[in-house]
GUTILUM-392028 format. One record per residue: residue number from 1; residue in one letter; x, z, y of N, C-alpha, C in turn. Coordinates in Angstrom, 1 decimal, always signed. Layout:
<vexbas>
NUM  a  X  Z  Y  X  Z  Y  X  Z  Y
...
</vexbas>
This chain:
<vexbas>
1  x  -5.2  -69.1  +54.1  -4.6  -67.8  +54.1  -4.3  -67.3  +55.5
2  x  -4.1  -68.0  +56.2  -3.7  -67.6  +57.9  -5.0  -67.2  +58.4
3  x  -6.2  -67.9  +58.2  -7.3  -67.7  +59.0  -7.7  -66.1  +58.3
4  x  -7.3  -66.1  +57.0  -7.8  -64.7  +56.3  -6.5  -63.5  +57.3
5  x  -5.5  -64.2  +57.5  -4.9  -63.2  +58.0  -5.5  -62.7  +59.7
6  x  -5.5  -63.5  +60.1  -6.0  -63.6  +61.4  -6.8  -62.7  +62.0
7  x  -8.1  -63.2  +60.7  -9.4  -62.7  +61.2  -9.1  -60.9  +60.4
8  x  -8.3  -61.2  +59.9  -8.4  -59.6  +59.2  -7.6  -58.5  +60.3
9  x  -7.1  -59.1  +61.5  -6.4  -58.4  +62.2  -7.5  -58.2  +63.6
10  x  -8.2  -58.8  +63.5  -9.8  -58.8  +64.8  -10.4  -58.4  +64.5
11  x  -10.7  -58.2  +63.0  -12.1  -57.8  +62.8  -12.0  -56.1  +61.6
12  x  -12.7  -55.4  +61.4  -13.0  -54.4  +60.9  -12.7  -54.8  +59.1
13  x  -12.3  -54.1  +58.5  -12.6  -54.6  +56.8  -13.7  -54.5  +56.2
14  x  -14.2  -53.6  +56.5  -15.8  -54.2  +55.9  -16.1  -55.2  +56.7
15  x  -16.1  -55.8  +57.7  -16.7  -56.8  +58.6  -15.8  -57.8  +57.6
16  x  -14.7  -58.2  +57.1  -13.7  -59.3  +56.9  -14.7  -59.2  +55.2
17  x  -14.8  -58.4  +54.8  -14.8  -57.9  +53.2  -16.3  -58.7  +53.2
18  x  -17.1  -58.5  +54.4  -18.8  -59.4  +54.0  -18.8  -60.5  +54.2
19  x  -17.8  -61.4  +55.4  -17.4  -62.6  +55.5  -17.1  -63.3  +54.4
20  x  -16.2  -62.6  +53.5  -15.6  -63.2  +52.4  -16.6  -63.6  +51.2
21  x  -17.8  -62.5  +51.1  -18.8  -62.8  +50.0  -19.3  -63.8  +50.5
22  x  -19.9  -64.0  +51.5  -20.6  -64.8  +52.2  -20.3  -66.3  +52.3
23  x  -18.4  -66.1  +52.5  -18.0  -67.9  +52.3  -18.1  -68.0  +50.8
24  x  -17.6  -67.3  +49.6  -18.3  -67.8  +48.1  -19.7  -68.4  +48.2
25  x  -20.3  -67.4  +48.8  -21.5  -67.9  +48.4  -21.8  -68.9  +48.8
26  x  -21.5  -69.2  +50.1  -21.0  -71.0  +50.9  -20.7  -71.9  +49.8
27  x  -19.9  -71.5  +49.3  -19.0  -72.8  +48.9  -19.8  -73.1  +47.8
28  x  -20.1  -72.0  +46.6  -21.1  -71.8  +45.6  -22.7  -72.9  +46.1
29  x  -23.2  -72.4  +46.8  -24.4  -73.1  +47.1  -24.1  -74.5  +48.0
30  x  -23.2  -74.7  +48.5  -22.1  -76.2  +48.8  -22.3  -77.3  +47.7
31  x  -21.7  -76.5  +47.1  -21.0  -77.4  +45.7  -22.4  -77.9  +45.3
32  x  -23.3  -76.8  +44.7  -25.0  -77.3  +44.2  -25.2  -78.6  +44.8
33  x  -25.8  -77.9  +46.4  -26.2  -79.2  +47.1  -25.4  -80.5  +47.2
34  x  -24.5  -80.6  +47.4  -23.5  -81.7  +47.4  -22.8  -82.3  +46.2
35  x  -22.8  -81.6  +45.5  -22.2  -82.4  +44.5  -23.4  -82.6  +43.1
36  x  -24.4  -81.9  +43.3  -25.6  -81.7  +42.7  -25.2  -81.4  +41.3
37  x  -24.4  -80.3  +41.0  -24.5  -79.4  +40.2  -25.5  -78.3  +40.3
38  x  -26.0  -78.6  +38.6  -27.1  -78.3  +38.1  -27.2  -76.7  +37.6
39  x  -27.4  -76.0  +37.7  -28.1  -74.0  +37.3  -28.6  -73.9  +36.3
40  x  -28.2  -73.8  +35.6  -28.9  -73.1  +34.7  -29.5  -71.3  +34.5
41  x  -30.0  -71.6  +34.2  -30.6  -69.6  +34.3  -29.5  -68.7  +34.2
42  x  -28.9  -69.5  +32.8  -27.4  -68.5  +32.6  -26.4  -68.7  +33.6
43  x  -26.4  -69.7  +34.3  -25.3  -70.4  +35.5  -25.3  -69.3  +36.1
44  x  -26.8  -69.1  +37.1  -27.5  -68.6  +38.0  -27.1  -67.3  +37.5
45  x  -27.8  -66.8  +36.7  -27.0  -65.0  +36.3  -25.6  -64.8  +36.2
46  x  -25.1  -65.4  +35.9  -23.8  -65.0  +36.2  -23.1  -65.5  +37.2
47  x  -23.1  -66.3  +38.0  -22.9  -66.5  +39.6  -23.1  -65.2  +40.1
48  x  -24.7  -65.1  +40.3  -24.9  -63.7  +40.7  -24.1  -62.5  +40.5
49  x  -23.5  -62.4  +39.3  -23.0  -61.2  +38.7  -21.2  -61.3  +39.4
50  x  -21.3  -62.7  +39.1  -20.2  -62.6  +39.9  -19.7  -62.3  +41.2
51  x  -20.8  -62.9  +42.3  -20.8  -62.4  +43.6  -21.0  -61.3  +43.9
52  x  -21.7  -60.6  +43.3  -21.8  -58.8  +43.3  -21.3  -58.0  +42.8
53  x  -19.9  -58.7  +42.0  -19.1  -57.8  +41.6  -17.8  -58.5  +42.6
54  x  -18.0  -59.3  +43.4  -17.1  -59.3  +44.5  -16.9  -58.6  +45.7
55  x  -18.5  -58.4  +45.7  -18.8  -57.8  +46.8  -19.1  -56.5  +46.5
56  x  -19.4  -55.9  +45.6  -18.9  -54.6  +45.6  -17.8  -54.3  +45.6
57  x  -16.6  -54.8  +45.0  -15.1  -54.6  +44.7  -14.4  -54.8  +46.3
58  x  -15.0  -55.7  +47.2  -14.2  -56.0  +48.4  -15.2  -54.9  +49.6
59  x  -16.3  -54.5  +49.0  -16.7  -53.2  +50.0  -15.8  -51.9  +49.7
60  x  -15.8  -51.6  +48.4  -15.2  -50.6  +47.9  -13.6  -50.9  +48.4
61  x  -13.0  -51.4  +48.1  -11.5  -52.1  +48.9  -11.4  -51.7  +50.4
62  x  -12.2  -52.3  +51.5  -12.4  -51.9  +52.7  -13.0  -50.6  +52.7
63  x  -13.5  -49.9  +52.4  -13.9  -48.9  +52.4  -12.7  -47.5  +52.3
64  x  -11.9  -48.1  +51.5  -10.7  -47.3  +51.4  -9.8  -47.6  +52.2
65  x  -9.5  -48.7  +52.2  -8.5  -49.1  +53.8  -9.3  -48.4  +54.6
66  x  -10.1  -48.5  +55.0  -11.0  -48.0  +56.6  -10.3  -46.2  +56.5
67  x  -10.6  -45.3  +55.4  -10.2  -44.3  +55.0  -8.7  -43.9  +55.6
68  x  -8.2  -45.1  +54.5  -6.7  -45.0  +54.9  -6.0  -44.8  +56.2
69  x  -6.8  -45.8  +57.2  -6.5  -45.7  +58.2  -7.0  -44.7  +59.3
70  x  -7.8  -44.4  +59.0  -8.2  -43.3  +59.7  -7.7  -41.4  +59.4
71  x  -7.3  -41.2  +58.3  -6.2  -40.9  +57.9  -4.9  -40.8  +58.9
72  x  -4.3  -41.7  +58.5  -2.9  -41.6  +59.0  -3.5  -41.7  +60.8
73  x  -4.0  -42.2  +61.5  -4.2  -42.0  +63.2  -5.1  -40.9  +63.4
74  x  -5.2  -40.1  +62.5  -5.8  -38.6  +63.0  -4.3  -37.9  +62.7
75  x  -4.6  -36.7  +64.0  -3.3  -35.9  +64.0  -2.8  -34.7  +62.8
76  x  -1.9  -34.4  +62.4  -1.8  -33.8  +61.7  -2.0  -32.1  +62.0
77  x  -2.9  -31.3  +61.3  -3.3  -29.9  +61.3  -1.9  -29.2  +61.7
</vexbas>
């Protein structure tokens, strides 16, 4: 939770938001190799479904924060 805070104060939210898909998918393809958990077709489609409904939801998320903040540090008309 600190390193998520951290890095979310260095880095951009979309930059933080593709990091985040990317360690799932770490840990997801981790686990396979290492622990040699087995895929099934159905596994595999919905893994998928699930990482790309993460990663769409945490682009879309940063995408509004980015908004947000750009927003309020532009001056007022």
């Amino acid at each position: 939770m600190q390193l998520a805070t951290n890095t979310l104060e260095r880095v951009a939210p979309l930059t933080h938001a593709v990091g985040n898909v990317l360690k799932r998918v770490f840990v997801i393809g981790f686990s396979i190799v290492v622990f040699g958990n087995k895929i099934s077709t159905q596994t595999g489609i919905g893994t998928a479904i699930a990482i790309a409904g993460v990663a769409i939801y945490s682009l879309i998320k940063a995408n509004m924060e980015e908004q947000k903040r750009k927003a309020a540090s532009s001056p007022a008309s």
